[in-house]
Biopython code that builds the backbone (N, CA, C, O; Angstrom):
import numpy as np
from Bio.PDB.StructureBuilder import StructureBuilder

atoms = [
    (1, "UNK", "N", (134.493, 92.317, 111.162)),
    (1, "UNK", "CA", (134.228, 93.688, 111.524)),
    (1, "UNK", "C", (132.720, 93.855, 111.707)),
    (1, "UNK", "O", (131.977, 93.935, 110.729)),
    (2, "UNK", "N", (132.334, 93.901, 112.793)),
    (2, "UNK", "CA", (130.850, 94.254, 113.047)),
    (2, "UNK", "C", (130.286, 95.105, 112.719)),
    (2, "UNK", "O", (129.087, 94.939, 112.493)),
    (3, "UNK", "N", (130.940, 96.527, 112.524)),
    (3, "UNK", "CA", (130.305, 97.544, 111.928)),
    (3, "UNK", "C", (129.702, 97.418, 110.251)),
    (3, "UNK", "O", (128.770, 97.950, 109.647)),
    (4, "UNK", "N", (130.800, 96.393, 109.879)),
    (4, "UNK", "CA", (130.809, 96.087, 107.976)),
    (4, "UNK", "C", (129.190, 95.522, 108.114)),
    (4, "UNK", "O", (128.203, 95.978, 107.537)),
    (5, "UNK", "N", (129.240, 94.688, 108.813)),
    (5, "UNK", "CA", (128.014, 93.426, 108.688)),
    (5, "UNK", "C", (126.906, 94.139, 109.219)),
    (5, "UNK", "O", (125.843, 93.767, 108.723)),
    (6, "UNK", "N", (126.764, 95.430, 110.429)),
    (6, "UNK", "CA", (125.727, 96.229, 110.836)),
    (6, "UNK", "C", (125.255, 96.821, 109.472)),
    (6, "UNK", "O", (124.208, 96.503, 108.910)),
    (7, "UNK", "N", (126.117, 97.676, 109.041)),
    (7, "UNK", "CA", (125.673, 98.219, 107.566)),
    (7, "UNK", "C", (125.109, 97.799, 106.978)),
    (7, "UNK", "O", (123.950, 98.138, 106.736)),
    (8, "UNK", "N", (125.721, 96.859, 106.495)),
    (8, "UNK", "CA", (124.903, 95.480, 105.455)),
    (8, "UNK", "C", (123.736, 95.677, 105.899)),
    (8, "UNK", "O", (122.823, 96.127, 105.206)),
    (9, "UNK", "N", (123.601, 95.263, 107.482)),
    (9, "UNK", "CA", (122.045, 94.911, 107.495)),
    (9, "UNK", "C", (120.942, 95.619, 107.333)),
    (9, "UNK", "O", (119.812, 95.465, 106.869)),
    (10, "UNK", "N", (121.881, 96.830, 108.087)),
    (10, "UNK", "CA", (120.709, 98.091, 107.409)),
    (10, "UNK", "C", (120.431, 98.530, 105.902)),
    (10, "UNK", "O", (119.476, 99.069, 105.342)),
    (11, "UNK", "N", (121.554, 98.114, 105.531)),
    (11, "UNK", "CA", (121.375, 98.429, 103.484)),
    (11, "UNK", "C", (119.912, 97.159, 103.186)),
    (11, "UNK", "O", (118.756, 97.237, 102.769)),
    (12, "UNK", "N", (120.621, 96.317, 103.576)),
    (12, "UNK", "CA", (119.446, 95.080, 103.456)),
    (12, "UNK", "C", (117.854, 95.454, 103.913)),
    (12, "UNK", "O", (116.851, 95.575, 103.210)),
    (13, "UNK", "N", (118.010, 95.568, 105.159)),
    (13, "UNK", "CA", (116.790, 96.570, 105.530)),
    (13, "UNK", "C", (115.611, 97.318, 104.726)),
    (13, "UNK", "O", (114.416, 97.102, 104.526)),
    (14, "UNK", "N", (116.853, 98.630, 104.246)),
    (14, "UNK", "CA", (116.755, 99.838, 103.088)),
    (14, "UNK", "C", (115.804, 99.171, 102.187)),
    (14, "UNK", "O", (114.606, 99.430, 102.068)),
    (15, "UNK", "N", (116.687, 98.021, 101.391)),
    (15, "UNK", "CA", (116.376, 97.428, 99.915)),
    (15, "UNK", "C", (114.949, 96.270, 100.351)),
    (15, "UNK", "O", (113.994, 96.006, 99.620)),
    (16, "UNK", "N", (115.132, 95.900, 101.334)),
    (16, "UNK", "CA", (113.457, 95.235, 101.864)),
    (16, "UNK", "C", (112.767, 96.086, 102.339)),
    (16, "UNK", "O", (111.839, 95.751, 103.076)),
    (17, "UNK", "N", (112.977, 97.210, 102.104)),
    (17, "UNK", "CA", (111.394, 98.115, 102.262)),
    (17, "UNK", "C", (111.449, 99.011, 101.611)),
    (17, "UNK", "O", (111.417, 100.114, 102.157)),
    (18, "UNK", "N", (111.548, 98.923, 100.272)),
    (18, "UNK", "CA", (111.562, 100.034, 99.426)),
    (18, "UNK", "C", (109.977, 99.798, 98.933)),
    (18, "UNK", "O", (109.395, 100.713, 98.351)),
    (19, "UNK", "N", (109.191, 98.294, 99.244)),
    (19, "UNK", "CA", (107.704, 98.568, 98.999)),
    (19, "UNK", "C", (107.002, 98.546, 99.866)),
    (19, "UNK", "O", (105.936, 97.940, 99.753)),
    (20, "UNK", "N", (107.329, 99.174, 100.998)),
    (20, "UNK", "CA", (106.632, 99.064, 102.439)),
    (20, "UNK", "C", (107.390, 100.468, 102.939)),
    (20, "UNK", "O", (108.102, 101.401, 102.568)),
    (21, "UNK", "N", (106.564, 99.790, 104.256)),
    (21, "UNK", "CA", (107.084, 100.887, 105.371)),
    (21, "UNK", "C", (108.920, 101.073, 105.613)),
    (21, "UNK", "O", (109.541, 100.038, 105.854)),
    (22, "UNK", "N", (109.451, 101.986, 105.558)),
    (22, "UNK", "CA", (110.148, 101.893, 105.664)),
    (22, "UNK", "C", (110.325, 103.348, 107.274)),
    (22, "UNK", "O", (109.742, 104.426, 107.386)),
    (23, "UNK", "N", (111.265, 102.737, 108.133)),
    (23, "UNK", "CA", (112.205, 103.405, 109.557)),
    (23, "UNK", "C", (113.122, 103.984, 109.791)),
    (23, "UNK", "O", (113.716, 103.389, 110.690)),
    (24, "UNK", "N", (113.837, 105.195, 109.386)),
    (24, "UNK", "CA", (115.018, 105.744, 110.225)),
    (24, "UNK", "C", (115.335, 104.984, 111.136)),
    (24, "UNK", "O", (116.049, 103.982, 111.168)),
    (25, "UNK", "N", (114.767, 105.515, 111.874)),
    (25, "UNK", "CA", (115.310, 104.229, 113.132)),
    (25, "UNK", "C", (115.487, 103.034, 113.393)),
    (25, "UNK", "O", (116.471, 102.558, 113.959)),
    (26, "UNK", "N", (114.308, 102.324, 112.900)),
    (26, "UNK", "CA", (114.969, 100.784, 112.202)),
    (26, "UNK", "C", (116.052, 100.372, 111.514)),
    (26, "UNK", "O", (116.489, 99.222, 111.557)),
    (27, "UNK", "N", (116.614, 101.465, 110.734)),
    (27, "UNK", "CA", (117.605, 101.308, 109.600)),
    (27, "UNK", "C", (118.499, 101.309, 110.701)),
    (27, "UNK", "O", (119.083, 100.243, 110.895)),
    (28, "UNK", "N", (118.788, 102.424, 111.607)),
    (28, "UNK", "CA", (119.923, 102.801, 112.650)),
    (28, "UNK", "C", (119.488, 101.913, 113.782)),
    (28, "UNK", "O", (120.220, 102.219, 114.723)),
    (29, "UNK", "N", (118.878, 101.215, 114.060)),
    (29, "UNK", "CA", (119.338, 100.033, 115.094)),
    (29, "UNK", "C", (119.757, 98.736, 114.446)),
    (29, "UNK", "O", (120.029, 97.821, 115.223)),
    (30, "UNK", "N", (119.856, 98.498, 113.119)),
    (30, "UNK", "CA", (119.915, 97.866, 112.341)),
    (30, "UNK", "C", (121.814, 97.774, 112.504)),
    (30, "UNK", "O", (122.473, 96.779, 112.804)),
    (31, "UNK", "N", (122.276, 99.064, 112.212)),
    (31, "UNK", "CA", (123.522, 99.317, 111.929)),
    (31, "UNK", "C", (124.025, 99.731, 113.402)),
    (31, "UNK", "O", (125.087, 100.341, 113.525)),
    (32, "UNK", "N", (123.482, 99.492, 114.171)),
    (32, "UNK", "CA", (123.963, 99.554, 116.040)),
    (32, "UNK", "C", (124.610, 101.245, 116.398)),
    (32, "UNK", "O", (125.627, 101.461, 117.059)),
    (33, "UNK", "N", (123.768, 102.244, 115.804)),
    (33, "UNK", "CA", (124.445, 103.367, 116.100)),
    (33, "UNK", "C", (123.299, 104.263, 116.122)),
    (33, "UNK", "O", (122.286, 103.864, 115.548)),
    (34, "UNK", "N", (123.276, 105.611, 116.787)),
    (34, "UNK", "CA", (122.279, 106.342, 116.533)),
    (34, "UNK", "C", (122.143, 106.331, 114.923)),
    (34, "UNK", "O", (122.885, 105.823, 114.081)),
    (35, "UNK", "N", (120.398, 107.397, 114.716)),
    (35, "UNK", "CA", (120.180, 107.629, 113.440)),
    (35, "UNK", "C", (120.743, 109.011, 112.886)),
    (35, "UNK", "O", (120.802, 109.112, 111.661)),
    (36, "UNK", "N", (121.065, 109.832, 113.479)),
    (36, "UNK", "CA", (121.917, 110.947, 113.044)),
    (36, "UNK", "C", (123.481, 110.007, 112.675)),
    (36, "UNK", "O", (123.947, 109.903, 111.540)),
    (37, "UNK", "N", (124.024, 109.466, 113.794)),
    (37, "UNK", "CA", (125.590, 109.143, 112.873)),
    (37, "UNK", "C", (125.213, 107.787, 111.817)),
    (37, "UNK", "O", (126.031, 107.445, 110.963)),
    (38, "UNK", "N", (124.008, 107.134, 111.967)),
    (38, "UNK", "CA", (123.864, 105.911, 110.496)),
    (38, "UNK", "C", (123.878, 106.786, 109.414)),
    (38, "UNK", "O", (124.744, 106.567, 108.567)),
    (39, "UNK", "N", (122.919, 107.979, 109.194)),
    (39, "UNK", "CA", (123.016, 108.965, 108.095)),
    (39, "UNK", "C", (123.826, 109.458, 107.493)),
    (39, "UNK", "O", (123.702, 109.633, 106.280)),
    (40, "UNK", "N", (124.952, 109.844, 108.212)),
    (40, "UNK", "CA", (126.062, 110.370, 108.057)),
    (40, "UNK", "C", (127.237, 109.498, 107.746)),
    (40, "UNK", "O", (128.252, 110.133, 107.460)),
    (41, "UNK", "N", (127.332, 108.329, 107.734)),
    (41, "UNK", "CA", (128.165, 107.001, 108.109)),
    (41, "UNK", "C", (127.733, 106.755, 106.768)),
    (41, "UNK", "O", (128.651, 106.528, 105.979)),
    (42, "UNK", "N", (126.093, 106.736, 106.117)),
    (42, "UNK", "CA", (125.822, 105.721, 105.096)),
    (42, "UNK", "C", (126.394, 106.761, 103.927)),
    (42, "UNK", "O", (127.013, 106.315, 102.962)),
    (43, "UNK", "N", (126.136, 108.180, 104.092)),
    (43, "UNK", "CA", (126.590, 109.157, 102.955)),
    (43, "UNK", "C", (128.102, 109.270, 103.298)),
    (43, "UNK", "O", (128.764, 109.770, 102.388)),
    (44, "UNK", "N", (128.639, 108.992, 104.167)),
    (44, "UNK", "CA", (129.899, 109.080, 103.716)),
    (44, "UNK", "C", (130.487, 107.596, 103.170)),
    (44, "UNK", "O", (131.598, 107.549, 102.642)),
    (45, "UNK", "N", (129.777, 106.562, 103.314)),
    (45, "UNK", "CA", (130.100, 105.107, 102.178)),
    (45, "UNK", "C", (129.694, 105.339, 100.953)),
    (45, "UNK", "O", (130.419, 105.107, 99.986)),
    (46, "UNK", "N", (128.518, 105.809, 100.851)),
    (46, "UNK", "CA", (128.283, 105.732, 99.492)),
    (46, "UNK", "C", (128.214, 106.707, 98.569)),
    (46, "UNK", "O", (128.125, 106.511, 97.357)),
    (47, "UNK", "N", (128.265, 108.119, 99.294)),
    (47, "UNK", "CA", (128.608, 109.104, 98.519)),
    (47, "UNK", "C", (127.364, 109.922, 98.546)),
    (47, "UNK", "O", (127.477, 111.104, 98.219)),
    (48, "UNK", "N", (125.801, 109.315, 99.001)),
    (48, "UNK", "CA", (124.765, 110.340, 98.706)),
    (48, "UNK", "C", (124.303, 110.097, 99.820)),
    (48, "UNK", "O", (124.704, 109.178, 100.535)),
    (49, "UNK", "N", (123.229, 111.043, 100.164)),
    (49, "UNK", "CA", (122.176, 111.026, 101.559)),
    (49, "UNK", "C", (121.434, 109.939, 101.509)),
    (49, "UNK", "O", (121.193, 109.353, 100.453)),
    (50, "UNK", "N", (120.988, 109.558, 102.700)),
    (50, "UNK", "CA", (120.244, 108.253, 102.825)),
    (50, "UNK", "C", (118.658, 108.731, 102.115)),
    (50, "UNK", "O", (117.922, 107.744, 102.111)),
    (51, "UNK", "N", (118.333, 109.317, 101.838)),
    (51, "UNK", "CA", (117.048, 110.278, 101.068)),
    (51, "UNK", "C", (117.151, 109.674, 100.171)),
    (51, "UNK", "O", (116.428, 108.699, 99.964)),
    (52, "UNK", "N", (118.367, 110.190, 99.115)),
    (52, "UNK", "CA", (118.548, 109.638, 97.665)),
    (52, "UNK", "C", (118.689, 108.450, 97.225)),
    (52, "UNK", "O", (118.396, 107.952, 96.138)),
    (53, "UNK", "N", (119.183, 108.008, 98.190)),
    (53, "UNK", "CA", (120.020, 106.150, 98.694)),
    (53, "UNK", "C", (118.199, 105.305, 98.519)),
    (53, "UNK", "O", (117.781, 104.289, 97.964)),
    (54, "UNK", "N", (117.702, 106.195, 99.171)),
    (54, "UNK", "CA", (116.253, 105.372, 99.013)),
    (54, "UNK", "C", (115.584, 105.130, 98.261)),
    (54, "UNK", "O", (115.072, 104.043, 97.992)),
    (55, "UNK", "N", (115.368, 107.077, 97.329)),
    (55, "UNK", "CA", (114.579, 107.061, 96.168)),
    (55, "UNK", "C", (115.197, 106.560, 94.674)),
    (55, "UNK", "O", (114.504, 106.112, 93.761)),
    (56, "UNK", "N", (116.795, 106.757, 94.637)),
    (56, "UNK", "CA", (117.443, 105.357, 93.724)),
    (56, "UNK", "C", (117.294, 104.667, 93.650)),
    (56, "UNK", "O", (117.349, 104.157, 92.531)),
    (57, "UNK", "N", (116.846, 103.703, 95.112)),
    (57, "UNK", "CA", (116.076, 102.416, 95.120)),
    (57, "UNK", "C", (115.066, 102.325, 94.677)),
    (57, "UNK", "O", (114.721, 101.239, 94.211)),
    (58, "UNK", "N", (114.282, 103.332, 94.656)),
    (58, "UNK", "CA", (112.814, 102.800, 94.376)),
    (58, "UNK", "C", (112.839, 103.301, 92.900)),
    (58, "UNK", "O", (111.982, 102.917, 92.103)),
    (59, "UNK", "N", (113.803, 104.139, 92.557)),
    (59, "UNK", "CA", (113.521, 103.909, 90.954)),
    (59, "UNK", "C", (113.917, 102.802, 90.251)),
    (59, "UNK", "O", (113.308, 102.429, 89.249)),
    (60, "UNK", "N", (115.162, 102.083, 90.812)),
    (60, "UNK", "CA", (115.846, 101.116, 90.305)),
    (60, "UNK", "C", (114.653, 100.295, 90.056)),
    (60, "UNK", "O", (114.335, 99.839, 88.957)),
    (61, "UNK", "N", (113.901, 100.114, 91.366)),
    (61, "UNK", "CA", (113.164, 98.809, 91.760)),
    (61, "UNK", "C", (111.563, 99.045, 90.375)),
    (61, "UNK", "O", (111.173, 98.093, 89.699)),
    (62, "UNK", "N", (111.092, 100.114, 90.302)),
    (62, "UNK", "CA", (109.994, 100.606, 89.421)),
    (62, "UNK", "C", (110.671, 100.234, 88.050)),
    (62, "UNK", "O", (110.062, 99.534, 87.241)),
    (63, "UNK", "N", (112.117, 100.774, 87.762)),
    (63, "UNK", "CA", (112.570, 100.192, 86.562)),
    (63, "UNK", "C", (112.491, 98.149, 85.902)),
    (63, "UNK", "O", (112.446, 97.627, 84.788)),
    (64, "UNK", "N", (112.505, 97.803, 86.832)),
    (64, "UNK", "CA", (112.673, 96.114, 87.393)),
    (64, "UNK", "C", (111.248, 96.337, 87.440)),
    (64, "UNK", "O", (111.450, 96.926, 88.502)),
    (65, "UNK", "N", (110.434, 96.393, 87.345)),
    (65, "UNK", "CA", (109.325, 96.119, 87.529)),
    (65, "UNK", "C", (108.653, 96.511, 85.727)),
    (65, "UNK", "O", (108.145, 95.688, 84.966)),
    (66, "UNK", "N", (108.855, 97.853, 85.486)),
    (66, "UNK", "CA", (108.487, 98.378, 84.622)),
    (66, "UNK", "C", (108.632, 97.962, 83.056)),
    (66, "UNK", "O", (107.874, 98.014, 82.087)),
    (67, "UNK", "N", (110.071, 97.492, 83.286)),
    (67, "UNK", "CA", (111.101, 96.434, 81.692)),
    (67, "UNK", "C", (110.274, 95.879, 80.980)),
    (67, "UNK", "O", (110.481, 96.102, 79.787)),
    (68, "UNK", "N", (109.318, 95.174, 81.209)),
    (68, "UNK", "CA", (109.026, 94.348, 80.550)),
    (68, "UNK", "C", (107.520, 94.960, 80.183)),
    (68, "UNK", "O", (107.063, 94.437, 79.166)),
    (69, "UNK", "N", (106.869, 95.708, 80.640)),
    (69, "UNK", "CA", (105.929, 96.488, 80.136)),
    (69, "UNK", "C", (106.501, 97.119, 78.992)),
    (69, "UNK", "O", (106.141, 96.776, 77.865)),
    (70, "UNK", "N", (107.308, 97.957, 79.161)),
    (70, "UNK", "CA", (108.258, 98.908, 78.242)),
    (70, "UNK", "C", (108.361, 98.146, 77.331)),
    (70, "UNK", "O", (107.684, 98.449, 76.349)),
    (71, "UNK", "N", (109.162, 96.931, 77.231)),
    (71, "UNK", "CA", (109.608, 96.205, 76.104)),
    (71, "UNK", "C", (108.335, 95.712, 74.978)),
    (71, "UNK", "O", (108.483, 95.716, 73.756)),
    (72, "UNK", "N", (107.041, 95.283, 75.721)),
    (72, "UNK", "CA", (105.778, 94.906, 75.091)),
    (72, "UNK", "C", (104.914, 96.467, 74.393)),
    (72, "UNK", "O", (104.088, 96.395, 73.484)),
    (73, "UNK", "N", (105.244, 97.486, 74.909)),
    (73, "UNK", "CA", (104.527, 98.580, 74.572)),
    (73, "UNK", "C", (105.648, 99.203, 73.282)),
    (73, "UNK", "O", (105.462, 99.958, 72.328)),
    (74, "UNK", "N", (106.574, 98.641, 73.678)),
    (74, "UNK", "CA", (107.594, 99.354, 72.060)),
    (74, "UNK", "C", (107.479, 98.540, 70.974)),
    (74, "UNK", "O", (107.774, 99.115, 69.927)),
    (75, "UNK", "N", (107.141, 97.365, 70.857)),
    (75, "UNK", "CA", (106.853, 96.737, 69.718)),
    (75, "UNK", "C", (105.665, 97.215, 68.328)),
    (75, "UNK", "O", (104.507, 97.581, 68.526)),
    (76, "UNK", "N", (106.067, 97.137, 67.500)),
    (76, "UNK", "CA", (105.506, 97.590, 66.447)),
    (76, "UNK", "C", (104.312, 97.033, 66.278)),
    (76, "UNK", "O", (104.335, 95.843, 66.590)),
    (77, "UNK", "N", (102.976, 97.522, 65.802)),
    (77, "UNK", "CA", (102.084, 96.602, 65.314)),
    (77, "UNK", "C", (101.979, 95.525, 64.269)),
    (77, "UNK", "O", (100.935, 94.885, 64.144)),
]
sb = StructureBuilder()
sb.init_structure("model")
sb.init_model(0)
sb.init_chain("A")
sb.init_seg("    ")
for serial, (resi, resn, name, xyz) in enumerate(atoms, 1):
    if name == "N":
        sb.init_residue(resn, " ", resi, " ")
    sb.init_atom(name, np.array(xyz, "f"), 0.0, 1.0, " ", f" {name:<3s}", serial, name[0])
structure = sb.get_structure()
């Protein structure tokens, strides 16, 4: 299914530029469809706007980054 594997690529996309530039439109030529129906296509897969879809990412990704600071700063003296 080509559309499955377009997605993908644009999710892939998404998640490789959550520390960069990131494209609307890149994302939606990514997934072979305009960027009004990729938007609408990605919130109706996953349940939230491609907005939130992003900034989840980048908290996820700050969390993954952050762990191990956290873990060294909670230790007792």
């Amino acid at each position: 299914m080509d559309w499955a594997r377009n997605m993908n690529a644009a999710l892939d996309y998404i998640e490789a530029s959550l520390t960069g530039e990131f494209s609307y439109a890149e994302a939606a030529k990514r997934a072979d469809c305009p960027a009004y129906h990729f938007q609408r296509m990605l919130s109706y897969l996953t349940g939230i706007q491609l907005s939130d879809y992003i900034g989840e990412g980048s908290l996820r990704l700050r969390r993954q980054i952050c762990r191990p600071e956290a873990a060294r700063c909670s230790t007792s003296p």
